[in-house]
BAVEX-667361 format. One line per field, with one value per residue: residue number from 1; residue in three letters; x, y, z of N, C-alpha, C in turn. Coordinates in Angstrom, 2 decimals. Each point is the difference from the previous one (the first is absolute). Layout:
<guvos>
seq <- NUM	...
type <- ALA	...
nu <- X	...
nv <- Y	...
nw <- Z	...
cau <- X	...
cav <- Y	...
caw <- Z	...
cu <- X	...
cv <- Y	...
cw <- Z	...
</guvos>
This chain:
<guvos>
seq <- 1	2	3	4	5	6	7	8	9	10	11	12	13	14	15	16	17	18	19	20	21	22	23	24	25	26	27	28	29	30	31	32	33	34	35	36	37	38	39	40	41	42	43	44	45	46	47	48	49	50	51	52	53	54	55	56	57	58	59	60	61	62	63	64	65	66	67	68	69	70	71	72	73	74	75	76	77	78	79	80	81	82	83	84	85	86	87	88	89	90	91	92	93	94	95	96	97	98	99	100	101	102	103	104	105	106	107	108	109	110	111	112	113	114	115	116	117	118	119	120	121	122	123	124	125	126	127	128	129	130	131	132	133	134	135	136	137	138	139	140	141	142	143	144	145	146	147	148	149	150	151	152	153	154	155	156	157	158	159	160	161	162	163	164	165	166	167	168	169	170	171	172	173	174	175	176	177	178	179	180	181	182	183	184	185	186	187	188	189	190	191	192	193	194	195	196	197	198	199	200	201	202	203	204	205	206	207	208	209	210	211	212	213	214
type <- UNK	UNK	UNK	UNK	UNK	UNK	UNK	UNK	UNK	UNK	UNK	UNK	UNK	UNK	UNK	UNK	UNK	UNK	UNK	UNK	UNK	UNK	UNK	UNK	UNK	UNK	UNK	UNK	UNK	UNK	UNK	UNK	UNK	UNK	UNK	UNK	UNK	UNK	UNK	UNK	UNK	UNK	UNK	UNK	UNK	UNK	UNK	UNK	UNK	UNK	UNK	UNK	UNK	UNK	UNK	UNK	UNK	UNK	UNK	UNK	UNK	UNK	UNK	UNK	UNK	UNK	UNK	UNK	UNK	UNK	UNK	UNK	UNK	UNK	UNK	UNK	UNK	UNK	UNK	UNK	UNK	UNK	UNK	UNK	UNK	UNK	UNK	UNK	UNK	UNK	UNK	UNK	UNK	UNK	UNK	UNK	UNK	UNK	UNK	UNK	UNK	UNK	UNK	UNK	UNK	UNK	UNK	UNK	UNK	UNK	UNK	UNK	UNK	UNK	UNK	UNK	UNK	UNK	UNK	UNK	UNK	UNK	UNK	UNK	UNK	UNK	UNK	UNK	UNK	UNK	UNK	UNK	UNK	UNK	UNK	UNK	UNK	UNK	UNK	UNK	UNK	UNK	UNK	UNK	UNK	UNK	UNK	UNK	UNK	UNK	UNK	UNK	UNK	UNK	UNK	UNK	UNK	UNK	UNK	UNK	UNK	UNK	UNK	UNK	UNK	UNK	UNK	UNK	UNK	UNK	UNK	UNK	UNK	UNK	UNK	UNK	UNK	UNK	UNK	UNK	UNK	UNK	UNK	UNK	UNK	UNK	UNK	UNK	UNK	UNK	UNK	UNK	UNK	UNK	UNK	UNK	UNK	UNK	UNK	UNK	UNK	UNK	UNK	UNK	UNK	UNK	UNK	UNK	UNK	UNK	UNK	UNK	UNK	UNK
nu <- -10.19	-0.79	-0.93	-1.16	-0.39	-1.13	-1.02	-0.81	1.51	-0.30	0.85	0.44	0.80	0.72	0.75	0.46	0.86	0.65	0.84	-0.69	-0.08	-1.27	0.27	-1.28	-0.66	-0.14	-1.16	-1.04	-1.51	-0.48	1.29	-0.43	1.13	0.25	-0.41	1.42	0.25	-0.07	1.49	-0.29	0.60	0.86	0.41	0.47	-1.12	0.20	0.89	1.34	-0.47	-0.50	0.86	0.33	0.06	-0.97	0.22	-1.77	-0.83	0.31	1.19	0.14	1.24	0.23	1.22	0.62	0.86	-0.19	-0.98	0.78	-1.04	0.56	-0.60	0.30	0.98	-0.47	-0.93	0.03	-0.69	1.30	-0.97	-0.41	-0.97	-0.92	-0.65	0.46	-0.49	-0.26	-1.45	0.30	1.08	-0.43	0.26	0.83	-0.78	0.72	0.86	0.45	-1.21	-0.18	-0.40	0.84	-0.56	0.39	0.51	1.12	0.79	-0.59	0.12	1.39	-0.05	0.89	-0.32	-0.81	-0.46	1.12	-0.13	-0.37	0.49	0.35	-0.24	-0.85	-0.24	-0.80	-0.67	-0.74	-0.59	-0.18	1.26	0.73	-0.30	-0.76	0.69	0.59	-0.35	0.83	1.21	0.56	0.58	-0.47	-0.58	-1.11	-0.83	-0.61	-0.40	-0.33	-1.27	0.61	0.74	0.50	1.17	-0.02	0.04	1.32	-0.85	1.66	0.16	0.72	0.01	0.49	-0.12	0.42	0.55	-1.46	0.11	-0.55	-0.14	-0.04	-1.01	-0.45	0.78	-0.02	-0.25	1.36	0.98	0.54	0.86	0.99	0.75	-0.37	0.53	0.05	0.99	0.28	0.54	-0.90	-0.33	-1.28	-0.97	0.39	-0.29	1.17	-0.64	0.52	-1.08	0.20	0.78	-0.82	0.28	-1.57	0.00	-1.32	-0.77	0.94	-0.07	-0.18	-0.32	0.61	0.38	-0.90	-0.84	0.85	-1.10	-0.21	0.81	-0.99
nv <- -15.77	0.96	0.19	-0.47	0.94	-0.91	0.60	-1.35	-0.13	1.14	-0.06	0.05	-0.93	0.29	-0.80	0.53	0.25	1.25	-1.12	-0.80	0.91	-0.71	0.52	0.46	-0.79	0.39	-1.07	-0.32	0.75	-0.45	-0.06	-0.01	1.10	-1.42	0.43	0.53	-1.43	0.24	0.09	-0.76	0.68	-0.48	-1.23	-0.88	0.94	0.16	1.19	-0.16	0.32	-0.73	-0.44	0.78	-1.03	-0.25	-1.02	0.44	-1.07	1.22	-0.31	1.32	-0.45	1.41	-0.42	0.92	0.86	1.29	-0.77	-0.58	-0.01	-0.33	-0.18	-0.74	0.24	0.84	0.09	1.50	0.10	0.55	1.21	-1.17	-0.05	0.75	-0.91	0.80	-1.06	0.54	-0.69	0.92	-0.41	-0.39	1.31	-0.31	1.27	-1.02	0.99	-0.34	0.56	-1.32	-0.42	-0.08	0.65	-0.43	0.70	-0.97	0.45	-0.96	0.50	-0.69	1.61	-0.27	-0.59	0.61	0.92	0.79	-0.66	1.29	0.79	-1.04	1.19	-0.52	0.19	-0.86	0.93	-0.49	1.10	-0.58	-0.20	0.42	0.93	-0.03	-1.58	-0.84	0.70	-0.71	0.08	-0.41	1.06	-0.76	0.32	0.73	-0.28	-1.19	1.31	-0.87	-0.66	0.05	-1.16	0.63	-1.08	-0.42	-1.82	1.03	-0.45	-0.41	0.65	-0.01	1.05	-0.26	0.63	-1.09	1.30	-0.58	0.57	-0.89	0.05	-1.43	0.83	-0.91	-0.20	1.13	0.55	0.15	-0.78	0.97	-0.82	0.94	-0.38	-1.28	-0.46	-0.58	-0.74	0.23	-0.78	-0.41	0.57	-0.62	0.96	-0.80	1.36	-0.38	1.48	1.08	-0.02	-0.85	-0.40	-0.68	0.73	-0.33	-0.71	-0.21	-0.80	0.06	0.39	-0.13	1.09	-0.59	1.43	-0.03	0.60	0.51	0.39	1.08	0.88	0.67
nw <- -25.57	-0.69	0.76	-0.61	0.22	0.34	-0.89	-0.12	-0.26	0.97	-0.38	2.04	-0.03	-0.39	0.78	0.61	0.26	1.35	-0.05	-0.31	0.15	0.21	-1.46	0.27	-1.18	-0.96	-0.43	-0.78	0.13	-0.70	-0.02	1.58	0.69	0.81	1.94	0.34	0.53	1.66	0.38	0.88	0.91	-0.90	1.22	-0.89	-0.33	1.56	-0.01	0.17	0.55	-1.27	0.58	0.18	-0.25	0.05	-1.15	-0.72	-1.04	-0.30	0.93	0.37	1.03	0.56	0.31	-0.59	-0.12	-0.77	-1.06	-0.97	-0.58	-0.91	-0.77	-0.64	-0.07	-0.41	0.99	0.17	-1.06	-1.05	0.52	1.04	-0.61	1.84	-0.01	1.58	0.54	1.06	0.87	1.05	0.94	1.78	-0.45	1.26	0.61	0.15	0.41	-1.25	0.29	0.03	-1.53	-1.17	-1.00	-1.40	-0.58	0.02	-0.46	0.23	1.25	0.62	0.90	0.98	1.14	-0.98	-0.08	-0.86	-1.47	0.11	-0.33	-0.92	-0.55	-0.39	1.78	-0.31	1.29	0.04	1.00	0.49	0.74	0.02	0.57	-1.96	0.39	-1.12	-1.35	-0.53	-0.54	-0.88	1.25	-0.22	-0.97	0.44	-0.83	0.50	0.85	1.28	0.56	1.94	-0.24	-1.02	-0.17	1.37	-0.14	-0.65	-0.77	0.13	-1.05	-0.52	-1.24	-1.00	-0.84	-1.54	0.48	-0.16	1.37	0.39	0.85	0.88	0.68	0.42	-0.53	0.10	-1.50	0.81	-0.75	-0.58	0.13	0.45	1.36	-0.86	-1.22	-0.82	-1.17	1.30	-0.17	0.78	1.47	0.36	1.21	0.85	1.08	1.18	0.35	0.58	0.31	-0.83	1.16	-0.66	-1.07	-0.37	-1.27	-1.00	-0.28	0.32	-0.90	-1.45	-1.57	-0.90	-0.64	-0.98	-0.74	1.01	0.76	-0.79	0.08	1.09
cau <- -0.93	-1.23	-1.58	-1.00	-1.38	-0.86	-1.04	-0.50	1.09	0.24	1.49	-0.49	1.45	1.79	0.84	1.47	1.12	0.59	0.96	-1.23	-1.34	-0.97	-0.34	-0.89	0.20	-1.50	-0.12	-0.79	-1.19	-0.41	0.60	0.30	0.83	-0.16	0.36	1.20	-0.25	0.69	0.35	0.21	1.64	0.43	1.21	1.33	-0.08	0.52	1.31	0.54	-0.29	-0.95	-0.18	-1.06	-1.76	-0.96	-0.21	-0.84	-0.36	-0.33	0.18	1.45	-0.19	1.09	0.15	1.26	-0.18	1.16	0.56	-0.84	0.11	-0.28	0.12	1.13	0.45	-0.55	-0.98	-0.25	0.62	-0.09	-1.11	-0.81	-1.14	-0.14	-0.56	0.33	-1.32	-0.54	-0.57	0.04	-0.69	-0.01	1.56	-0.25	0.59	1.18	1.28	0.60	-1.00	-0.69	0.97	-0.13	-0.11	0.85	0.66	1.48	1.00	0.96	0.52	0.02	0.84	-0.70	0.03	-0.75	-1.50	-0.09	1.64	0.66	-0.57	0.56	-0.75	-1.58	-0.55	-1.40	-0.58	-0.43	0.96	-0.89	0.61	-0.52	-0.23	0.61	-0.48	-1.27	0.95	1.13	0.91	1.71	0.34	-1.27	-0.32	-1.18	-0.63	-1.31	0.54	-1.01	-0.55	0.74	-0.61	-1.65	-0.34	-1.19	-1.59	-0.61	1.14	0.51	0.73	0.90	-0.62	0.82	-0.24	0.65	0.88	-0.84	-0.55	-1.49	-0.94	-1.78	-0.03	-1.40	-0.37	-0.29	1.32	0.09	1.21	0.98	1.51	0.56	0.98	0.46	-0.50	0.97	-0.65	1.47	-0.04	0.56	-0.57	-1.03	0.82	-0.84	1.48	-0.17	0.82	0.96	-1.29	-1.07	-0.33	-1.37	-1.42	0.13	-0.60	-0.46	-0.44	1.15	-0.41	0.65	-0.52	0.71	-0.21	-0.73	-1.75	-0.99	-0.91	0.50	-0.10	-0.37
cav <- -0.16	0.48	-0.59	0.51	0.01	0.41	0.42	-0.05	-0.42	1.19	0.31	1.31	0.48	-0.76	0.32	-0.49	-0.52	0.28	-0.05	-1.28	0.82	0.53	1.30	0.34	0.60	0.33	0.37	0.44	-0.90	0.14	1.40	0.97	-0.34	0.05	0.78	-0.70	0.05	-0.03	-0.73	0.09	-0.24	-1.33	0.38	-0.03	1.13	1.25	-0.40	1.14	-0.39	-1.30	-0.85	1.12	0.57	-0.48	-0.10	-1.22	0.89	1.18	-0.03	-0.26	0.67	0.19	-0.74	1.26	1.38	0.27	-0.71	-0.01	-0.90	0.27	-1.15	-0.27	1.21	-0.03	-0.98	0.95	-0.08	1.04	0.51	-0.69	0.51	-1.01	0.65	-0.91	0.29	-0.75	0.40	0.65	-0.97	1.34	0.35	1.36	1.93	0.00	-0.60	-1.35	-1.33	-0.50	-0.37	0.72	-0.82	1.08	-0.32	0.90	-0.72	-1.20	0.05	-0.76	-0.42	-0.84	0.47	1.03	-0.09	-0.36	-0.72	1.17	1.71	0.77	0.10	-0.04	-0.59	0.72	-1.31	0.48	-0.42	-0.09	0.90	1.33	1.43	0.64	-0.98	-0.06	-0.36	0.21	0.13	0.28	-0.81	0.84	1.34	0.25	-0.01	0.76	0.16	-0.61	0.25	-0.62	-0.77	-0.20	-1.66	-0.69	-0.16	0.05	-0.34	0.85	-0.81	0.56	-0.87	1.08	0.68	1.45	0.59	1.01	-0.61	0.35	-0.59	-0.38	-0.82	-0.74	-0.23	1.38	0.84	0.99	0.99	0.23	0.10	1.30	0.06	-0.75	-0.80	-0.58	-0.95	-0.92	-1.34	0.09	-1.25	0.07	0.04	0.52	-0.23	0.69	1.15	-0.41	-1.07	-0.44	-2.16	-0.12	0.46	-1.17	0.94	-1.28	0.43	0.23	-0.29	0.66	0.01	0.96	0.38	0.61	0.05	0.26	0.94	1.61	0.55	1.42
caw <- -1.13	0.10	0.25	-0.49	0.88	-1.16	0.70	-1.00	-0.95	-0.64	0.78	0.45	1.01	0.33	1.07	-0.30	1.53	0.01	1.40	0.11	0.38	-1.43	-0.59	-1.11	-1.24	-0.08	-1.14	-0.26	-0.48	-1.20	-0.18	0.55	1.13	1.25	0.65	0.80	1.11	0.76	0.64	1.42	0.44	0.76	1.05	-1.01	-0.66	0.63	0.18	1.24	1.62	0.17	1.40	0.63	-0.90	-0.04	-1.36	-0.22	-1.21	-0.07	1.35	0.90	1.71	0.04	0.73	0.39	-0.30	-1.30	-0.94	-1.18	-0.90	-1.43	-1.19	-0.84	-0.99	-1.29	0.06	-0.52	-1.12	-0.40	-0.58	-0.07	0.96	0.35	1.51	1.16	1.34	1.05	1.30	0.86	0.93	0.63	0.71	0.72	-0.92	0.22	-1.04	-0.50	-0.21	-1.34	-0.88	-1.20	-1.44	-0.74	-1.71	-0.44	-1.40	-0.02	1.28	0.27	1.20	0.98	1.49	0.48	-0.21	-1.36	-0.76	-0.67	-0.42	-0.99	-1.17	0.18	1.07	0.58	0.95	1.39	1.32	1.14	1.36	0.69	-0.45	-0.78	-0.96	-0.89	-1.02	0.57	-1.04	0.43	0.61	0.85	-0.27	-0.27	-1.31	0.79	1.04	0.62	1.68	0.46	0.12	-0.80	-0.45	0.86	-0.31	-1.60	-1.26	0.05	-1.54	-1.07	-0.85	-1.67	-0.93	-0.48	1.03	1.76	1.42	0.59	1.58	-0.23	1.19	-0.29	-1.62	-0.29	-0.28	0.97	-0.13	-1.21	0.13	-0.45	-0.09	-1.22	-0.91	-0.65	-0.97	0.15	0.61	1.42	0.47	0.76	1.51	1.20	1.13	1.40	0.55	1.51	1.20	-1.18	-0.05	0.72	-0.57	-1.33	-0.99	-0.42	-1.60	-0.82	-1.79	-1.30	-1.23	-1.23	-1.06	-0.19	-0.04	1.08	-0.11	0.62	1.69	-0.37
cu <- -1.34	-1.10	-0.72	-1.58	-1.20	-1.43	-0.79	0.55	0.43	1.53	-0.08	1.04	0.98	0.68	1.66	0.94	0.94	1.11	-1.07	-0.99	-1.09	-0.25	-1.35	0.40	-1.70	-0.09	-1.21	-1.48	-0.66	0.74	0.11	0.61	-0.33	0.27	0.69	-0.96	0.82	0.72	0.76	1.34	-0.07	0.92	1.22	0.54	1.35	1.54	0.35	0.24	-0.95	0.34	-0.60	-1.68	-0.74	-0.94	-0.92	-0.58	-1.07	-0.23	1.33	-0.49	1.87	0.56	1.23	-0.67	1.08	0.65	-1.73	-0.36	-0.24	-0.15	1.09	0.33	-0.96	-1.09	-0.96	0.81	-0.10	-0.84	-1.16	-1.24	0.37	-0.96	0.45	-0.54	0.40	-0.63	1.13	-0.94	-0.10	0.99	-0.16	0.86	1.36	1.39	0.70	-0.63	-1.04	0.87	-0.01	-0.01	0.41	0.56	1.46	0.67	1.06	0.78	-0.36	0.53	-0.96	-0.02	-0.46	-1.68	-0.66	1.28	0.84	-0.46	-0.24	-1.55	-0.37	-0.03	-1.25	-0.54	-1.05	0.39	-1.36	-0.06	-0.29	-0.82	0.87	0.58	-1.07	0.61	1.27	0.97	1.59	0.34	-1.17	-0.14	-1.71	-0.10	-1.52	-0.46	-1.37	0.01	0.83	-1.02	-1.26	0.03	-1.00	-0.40	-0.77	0.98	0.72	0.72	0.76	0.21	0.62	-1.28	1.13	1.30	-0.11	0.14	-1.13	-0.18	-1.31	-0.63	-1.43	0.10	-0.16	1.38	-0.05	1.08	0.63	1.27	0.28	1.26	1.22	-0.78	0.49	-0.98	1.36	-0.65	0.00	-0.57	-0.67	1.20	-1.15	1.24	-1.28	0.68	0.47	-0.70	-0.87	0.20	-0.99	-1.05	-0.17	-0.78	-1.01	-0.21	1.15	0.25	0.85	-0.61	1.34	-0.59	0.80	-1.48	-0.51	-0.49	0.12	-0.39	-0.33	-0.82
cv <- 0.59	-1.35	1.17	-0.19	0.22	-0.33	-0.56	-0.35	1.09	0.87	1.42	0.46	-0.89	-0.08	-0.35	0.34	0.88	-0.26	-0.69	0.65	0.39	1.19	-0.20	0.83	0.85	-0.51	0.17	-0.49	0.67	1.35	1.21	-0.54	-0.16	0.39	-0.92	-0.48	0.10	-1.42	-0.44	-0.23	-1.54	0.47	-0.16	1.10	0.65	-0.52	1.55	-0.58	-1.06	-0.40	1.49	0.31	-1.86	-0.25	-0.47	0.84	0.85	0.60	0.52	0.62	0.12	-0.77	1.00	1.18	0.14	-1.04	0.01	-1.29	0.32	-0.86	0.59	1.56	-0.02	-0.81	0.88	0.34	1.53	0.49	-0.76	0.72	-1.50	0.23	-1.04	0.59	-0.83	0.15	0.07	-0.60	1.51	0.66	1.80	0.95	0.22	0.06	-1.11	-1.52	-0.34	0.02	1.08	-0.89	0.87	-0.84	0.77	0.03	-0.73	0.10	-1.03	-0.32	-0.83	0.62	1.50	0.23	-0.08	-0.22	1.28	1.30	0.79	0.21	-0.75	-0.86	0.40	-1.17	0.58	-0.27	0.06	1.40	1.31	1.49	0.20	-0.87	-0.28	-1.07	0.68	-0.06	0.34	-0.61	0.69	1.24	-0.13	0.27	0.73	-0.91	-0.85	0.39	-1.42	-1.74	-0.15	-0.76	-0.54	-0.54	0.21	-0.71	1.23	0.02	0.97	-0.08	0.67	-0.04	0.89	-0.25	0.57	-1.31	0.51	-0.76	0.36	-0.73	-0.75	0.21	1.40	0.84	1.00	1.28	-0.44	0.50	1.08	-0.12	-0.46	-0.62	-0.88	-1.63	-1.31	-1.63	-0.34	-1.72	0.20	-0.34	-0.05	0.14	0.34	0.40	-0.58	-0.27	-0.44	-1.57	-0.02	0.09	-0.50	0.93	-1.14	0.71	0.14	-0.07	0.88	-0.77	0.56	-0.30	-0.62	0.11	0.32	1.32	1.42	0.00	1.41	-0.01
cw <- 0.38	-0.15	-0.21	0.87	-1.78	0.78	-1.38	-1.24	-0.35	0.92	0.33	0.71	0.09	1.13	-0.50	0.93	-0.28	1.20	0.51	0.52	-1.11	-0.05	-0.84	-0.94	-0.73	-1.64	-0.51	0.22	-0.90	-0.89	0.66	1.12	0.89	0.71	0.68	1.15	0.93	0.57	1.18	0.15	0.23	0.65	-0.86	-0.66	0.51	0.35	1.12	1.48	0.68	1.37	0.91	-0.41	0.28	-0.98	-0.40	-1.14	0.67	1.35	0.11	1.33	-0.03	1.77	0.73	-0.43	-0.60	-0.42	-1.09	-1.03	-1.37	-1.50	-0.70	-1.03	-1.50	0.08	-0.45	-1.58	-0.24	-0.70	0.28	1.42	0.95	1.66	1.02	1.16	1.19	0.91	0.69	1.67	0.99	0.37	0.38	-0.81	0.70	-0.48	-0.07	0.21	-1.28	-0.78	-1.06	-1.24	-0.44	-1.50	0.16	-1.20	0.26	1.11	0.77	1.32	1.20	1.49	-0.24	-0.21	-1.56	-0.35	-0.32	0.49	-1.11	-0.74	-1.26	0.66	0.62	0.83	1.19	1.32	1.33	0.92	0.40	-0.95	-0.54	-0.99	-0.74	-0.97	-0.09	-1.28	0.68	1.29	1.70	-0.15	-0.37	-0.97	-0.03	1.80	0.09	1.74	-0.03	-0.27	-1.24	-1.16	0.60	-0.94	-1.26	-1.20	-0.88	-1.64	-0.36	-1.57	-1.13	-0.69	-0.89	0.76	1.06	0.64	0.72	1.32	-0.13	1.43	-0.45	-1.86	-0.11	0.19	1.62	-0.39	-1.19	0.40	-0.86	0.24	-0.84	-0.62	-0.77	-0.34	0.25	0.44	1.20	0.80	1.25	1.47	1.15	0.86	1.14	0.55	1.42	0.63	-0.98	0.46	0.86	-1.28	-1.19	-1.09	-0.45	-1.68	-0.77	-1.31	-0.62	-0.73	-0.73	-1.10	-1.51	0.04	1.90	-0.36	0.47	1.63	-0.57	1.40
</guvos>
């Protein structure tokens, strides 16, 4: 059942539950739309490889390597804008270290670094020269310096049928290699030396009413 947030008697946002996890809703003040706010990973949120991971709202620490975590199928709605972030703790210009974030369609495999390969998979990758953003089945999208998550907040985000990466809140890259308006579901994995490394800030906004990227 939706609850209502009001500001003055004046109704500014809805929540409501998906797989018991709260979803913000947006509705109005004084007739104009509110801006989604953000919301923090609860630990319930995540399914996949949970006993390998280290669970707190808006906390994960991977505890193995190659395995993954992901919310629920269609948590991502078809055609639905949406933004997903996280700080980025310290991690060396190394291969298969630190973690990845990312958006799949509805992939759901387990014991690896993401649930799939399949297209529209988009994610970033920490590791070595020439990682970056990333699509399909490790394939570069747009190429990054070894190690250059470090430390920054890292997001992924639709628009439309676009994909976009965003480091510190600032548009960095426009996905080319695919696109698409499919249903999917929010991921963090760790690559083959990724137990050890934590992410914080962890959040999502869906759509609708969030704000252009440019």
């Amino acid at each position: 059942m939706a609850t209502v947030k009001t500001i003055s008697g004046t109704a500014i946002a809805s929540v409501k539950t998906v797989s018991g996890v709260a979803i913000a809703s947006v509705k109005t003040v004084n007739g104009i739309d509110a801006v989604v706010p953000w919301v923090l990973t609860p630990s319930g949120l995540w399914i996949g490889d949970t006993p390998s991971f280290t669970l707190d709202t808006g906390t994960v620490t991977a505890d193995a390597s190659d395995v993954n975590i992901r919310t629920a199928s269609s948590f991502i709605a078809a055609s639905q804008d949406f933004d997903f972030q996280m700080l980025c703790g310290t991690w060396p210009a190394t291969a298969g270290h630190g973690l990845i974030i990312g958006f799949s369609p509805n992939l759901t495999g387990t014991g690896a670094q993401a649930p799939g390969t399949t297209n529209p998979i988009m994610y970033a990758k920490n590791a070595a020269v020439a990682d970056g953003w990333m699509n399909d089945n490790d394939a570069v999208d747009g190429a990054q310096a070894a190690g250059w998550m470090s430390e920054l907040t890292i997001g992924i985000s639709r628009r439309g049928d676009t994909f976009y990466g965003l480091i510190d809140n600032a548009l960095d890259h426009t996905f080319t290699g695919d696109t698409g308006t499919d249903a999917g579901n929010l991921f963090i994995g760790a690559p083959g030396a990724g137990s050890g490394y934590s992410a914080t800030v962890i959040r999502y906004r869906l759509g609708p009413n969030l704000p252009a990227i440019s």
